[in-house]
DODRENBA-733005 format. One record per residue (C-alpha): residue in one letter; x, y, z. Coordinates in steps of 0.02 Angstrom, whole numbers, plus 50000, padded with zeros to 5 digits. Layout:
AXYZ/...
//
This chain:
X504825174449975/X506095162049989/X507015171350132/X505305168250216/X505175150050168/X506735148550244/X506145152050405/X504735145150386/X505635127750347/X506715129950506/X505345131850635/X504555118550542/X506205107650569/X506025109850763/X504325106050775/X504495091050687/X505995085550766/X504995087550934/X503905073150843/X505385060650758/X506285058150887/X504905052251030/X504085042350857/X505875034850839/X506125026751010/X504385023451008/X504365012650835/X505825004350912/X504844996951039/X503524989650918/X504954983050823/X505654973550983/X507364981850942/X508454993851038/X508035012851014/X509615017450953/X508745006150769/X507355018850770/X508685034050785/X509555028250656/X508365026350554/X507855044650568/X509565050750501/X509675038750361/X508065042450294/X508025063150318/X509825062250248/X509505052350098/X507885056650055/X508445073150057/X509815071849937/X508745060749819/X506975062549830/X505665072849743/X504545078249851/X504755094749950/X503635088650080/X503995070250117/X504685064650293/X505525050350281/X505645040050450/X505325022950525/X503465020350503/X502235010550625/X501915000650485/X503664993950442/X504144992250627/X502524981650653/X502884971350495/X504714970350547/X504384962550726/X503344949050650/X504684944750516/X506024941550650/X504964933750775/X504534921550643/X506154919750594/X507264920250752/X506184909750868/X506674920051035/X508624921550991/X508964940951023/X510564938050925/X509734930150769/X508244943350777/X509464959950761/X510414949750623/X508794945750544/X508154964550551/X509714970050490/X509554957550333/X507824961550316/X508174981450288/X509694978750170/X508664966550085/X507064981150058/X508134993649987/X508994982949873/X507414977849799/X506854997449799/X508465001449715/X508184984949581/X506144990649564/X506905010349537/X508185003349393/X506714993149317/X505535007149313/X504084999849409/X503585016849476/X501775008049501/X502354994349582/X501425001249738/X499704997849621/X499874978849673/X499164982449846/X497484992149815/X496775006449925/X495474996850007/X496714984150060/X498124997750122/X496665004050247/X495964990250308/X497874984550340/X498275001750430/X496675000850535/X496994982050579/X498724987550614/X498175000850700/X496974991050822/X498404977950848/X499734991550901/X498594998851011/X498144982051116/X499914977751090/X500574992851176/X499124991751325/X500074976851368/X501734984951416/X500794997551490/X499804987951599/X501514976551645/X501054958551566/X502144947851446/X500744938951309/X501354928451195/X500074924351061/X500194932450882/X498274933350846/X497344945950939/X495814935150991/X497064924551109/X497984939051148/X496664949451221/X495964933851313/X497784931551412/X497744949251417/X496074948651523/X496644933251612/X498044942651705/X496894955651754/X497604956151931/X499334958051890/X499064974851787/X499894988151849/X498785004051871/X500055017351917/X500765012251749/X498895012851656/X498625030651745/X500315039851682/X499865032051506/X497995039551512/X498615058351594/X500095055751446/X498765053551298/X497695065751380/X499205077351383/X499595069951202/X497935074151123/X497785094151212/X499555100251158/X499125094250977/X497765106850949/X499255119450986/X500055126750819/X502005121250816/X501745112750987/X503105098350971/X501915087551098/X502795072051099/X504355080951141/X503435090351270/X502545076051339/X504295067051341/X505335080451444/X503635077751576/X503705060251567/X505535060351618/X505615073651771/X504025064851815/X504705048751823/X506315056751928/X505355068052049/X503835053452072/X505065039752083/X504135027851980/X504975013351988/X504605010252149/X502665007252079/X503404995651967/X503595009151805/X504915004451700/X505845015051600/X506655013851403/X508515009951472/X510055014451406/X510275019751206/X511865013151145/X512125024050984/X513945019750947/X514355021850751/X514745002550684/X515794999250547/X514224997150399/X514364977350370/X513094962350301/X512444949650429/X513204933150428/X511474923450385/X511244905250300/X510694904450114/X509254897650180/X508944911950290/X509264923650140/X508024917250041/X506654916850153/X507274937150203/X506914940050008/X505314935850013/X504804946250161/X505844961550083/X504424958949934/X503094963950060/X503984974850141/X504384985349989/X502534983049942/X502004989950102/X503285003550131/X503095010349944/X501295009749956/X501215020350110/X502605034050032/X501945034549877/X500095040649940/X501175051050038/X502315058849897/X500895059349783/X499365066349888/X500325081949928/X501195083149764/X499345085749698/X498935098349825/X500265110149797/X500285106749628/X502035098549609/X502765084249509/X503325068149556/X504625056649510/X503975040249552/X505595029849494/X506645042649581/X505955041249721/X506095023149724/X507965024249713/X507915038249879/X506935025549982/X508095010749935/X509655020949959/X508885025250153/X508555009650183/X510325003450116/X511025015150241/X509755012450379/X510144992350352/X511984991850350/X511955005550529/X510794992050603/X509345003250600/X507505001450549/X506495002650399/X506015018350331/X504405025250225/X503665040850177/X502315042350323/X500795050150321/X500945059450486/X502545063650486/X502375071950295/X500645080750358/X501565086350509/X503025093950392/X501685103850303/X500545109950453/X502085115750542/X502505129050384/X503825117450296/X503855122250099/X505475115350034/X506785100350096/X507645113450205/X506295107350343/X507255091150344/X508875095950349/X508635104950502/X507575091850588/X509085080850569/X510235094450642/X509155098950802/X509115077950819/X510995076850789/X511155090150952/X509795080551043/X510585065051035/X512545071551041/X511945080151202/X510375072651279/X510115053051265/X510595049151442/X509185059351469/X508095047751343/X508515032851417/X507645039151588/X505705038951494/X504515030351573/X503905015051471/X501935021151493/X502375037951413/X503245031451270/X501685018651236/X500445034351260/X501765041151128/X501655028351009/X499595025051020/X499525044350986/X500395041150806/X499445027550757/X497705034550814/X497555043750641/X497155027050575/X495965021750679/X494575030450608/X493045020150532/X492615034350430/X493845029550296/X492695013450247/X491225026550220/X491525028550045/X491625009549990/X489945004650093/X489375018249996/X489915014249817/X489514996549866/X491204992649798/X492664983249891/X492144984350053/X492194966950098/X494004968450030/X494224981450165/X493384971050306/X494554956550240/X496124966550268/X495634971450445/X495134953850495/X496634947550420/X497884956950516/X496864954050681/X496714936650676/X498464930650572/X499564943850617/X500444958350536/X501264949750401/X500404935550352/X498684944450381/X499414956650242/X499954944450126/X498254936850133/X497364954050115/X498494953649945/X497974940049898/X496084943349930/X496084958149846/X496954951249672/X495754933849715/X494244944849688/X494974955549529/X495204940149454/X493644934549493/X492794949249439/X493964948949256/X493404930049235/X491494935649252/X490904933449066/X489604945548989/X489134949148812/X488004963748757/X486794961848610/X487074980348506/X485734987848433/X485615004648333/X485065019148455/X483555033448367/X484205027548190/X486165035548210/X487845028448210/X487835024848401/X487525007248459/X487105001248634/X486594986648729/X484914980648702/X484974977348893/X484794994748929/X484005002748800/X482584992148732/X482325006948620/X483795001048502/X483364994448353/X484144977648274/X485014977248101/X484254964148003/X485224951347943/X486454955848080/X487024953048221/X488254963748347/X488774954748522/X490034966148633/X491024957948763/X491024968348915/X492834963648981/X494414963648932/X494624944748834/X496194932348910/X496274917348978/X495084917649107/X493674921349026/X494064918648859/X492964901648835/X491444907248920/X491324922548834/X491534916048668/X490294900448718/X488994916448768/X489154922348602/X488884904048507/X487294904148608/X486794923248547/X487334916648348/X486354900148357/X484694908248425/X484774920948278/X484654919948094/X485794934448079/X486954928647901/X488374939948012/X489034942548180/X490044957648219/X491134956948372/X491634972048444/X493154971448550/X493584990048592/X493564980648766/X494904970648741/X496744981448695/X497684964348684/X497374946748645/X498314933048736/X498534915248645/X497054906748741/X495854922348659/X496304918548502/X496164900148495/X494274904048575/X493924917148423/X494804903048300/X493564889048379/X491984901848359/X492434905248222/X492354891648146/X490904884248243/X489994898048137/X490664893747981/X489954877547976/X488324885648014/X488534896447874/X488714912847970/X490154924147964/X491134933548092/X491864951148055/X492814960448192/X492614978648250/X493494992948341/X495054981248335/X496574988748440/X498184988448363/X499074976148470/X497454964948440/X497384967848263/X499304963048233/X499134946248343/X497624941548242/X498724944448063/X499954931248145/X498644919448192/X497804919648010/X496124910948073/X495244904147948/X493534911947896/X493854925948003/X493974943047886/X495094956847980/X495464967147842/X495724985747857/X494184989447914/X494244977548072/X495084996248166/X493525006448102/X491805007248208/X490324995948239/X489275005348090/X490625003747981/X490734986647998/X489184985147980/X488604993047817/X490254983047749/X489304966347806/X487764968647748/X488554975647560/X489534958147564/X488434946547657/X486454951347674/X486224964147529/X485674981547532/X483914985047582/
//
């Protein structure tokens, strides 16, 4: 079996170097650095990863995603300087996997929790959409300058006339091309379209209709070294390397962990924090480009037959004979081809379907929409800090939303649900049991509490049980609500007992000693029990 796998692994490694090294040059371009960053990139994170990692199936490259985020960084930051922009990059990717390596050592394996699903796919299809139109424009010939895509497309449009359509046709036969040879099992098509692209381009003479091609890949081996930046500069680098590591780890860990779960394999989520910092260490200090766990590349690794990290390895050695032998030959690609290329390995995300579910569920899918709009109309990075902070906005918002349930005993047992939705449920006399339906801390502490004062004055109930089974942990601002409730009832001559206490809740209320307010052992047992304790103490038996 493994002699097969081993085989297996290795056809698998030529396929998929067929599709890295196209996806390399190509990832490049969206990053607005030379091709040689996306190479590099390749060998740092199939090297590492491979040494480190957990998964048997993860690819680890430059992403779309990085390379998009990454171009927006530096042109923020370098302000048309070339120089400054390759100096920024390079701080930008040292920067990432130094926080990887920092988030592996602190165990924040769910660090990649912060950005929520809905959010990572309205990002990718905004992204998506903006690659696309982006890469239309150096296919069609015109320089557009705007970040958002509403001004972009207009200017676009506006130099209608100077579009070149030789350029627009070799991009449409290369998709067309693109889109065939993928139905084709083990068909490397970007490599194949590639190698067409080229001896068209030589045999057509393109550039005499104005088709430019990639130019020259200098992939000389630099002495590994930090960029000479300002502390100023540094600091504003760290906080783009948070949302880059956000970003990047979000992507690879869906990745790592959706295939993990389909073959049945573990993953190391901490461990695999340290690979991707260590490959993007390396990929930083060689000047090349960020690298993730993508989705297509990974998918591609497991449709082509590759069971085990062997696929890797020999991806990197059929690229390491490409390039030692073949990028003169690179250099010749006609710009139109690589941007057919690059739309082909983004088009994955451009399906609508994926909002389905949430329009379905009614849940998040204006957090979705949010994300997409975001990225179209504030660019890459800011449109995905701002589809962060939507999506924790709304959380909050939906945390702070205060509800208490009125309990009531259900056909005379020891369940007890909200009156709300079973009007069957009987009341206990002399009692009176309020649930909070959230979690209790600062946000919605007050209003809760103030809910439940409203509940307690409307009934004559001698006790009010408060079950908080909701609520694992108490911060200060709960308590001091329960303290002022508490004794809000006490001068009404009511009583409040606590039930289904957790034990962090239960050992912050012992500190807090509030007067009045009886948590003895029983404030761990259940609703009932609590119960038939207050009504022996307070309201006598029946």
């Amino acid at each position: 079996m493994k002699k097969n796998w081993a085989w297996s692994d290795i056809i698998a490694g030529l396929s998929l170097a067929g599709l890295l090294l196209p996806e390399a040059v190509a990832y490049s371009s969206i990053a607005n650095l030379p091709p040689q960053a996306g190479i590099v990139a390749v060998f740092a994170g199939l090297v590492c990863y491979g040494l480190m990692g957990s998964s048997r199936f993860a690819i680890v490259a430059a992403t779309s995603s990085s390379a998009a985020v990454l171009a927006s960084a530096t042109a923020a930051m370098a302000n048309g300087d070339a120089g400054l922009r390759m100096l920024v990059a390079t701080g930008l990717v040292i920067m990432t996997g130094a926080f990887f390596m920092l988030a592996s050592a602190a165990r924040l394996g769910s660090i990649s929790d912060f950005i929520a699903r809905p959010v990572l796919r309205g990002f990718a299809f905004g992204l998506a959409l903006v690659i696309v139109i982006k890469q239309f424009a150096h296919i069609v010939g015109v320089q557009v300058h705007s970040t958002d895509m509403p001004r972009f497309i207009y200017h676009l449009l506006a130099q209608f006339a100077q579009w070149n359509w030789p350029s627009l046709g070799l991009a449409m036969l290369a998709l067309l091309l693109l889109y065939g040879l993928a139905r084709i099992a083990y068909m490397p098509a970007g490599l194949v379209v590639l190698a067409l692209g080229i001896a068209a381009g030589q045999a057509l003479d393109l550039a005499q209709l104005g088709v430019q091609v990639v130019g020259a890949i200098d992939l000389q081996v630099q002495v590994p070294s930090l960029p000479t930046l300002s502390y100023v500069q540094w600091l504003r680098i760290g906080e783009l390397g948070i949302a880059m590591l956000l970003i990047l780890y979000a992507e690879s860990y869906s990745s790592i962990r959706n295939f993990a779960l389909r073959h049945g394999d573990s993953v190391s989520p901490n461990r695999d924090l340290l690979a991707l910092g260590v490959a993007n260490l390396f990929s930083g200090l060689f000047h090349g480009l960020p690298v993730g766990a993508g989705f297509s590349a990974t998918a591609a690794n497991e449709s082509y037959g590759g069971r085990s990290k062997l696929a890797g390895w020999a991806a990197a050695v059929v690229l390491l004979l490409i390039v030692l032998t073949l990028l003169p030959v690179i250099a010749l690609t006609p710009v139109p081809v690589l941007a057919a290329i690059v739309i082909h390995a983004v088009s994955h995300s451009l399906r609508p379907s994926v909002f389905y579910a949430y329009f379905k569920l009614h849940r998040d899918r204006f957090v979705a929409l949010a994300a997409v709009v975001a990225v179209l109309l504030l660019g890459v990075l800011d449109g995905l800090l701002v589809a962060i902070g939507f999506s924790l906005l709304m959380l909050l918002r939906r945390l702070a939303e205060a509800n208490v349930s009125v309990l009531g005993r259900l056909n005379g047992g020891h369940d007890f649900v909200s009156l709300v939705n079973y009007p069957e449920a009987k009341i206990i006399p002399g009692v009176l049991i309020l649930r909070p339906e959230m979690a209790l801390f600062f946000g919605n502490a007050e209003r809760a509490m103030a809910l439940a004062r409203q509940y307690a004055v409307a009934s004559d109930a001698k006790v009010i049980v408060m079950s908080l089974e909701e609520s694992p942990d108490l911060d200060s601002s709960s308590i001091e609500a329960l303290a002022d409730l508490c004794a809000a009832l006490y001068l009404q001559k009511k009583h409040l007992m606590l039930a289904r206490v957790k034990f962090a809740s239960r050992v912050v209320l012992e500190r807090a000693a509030i007067p009045h307010l009886h948590i003895g052992s029983f404030s761990e047992l259940s609703v009932d029990d609590v119960v038939t304790m207050a009504r022996e103490a307070y309201v006598g038996k029946e």
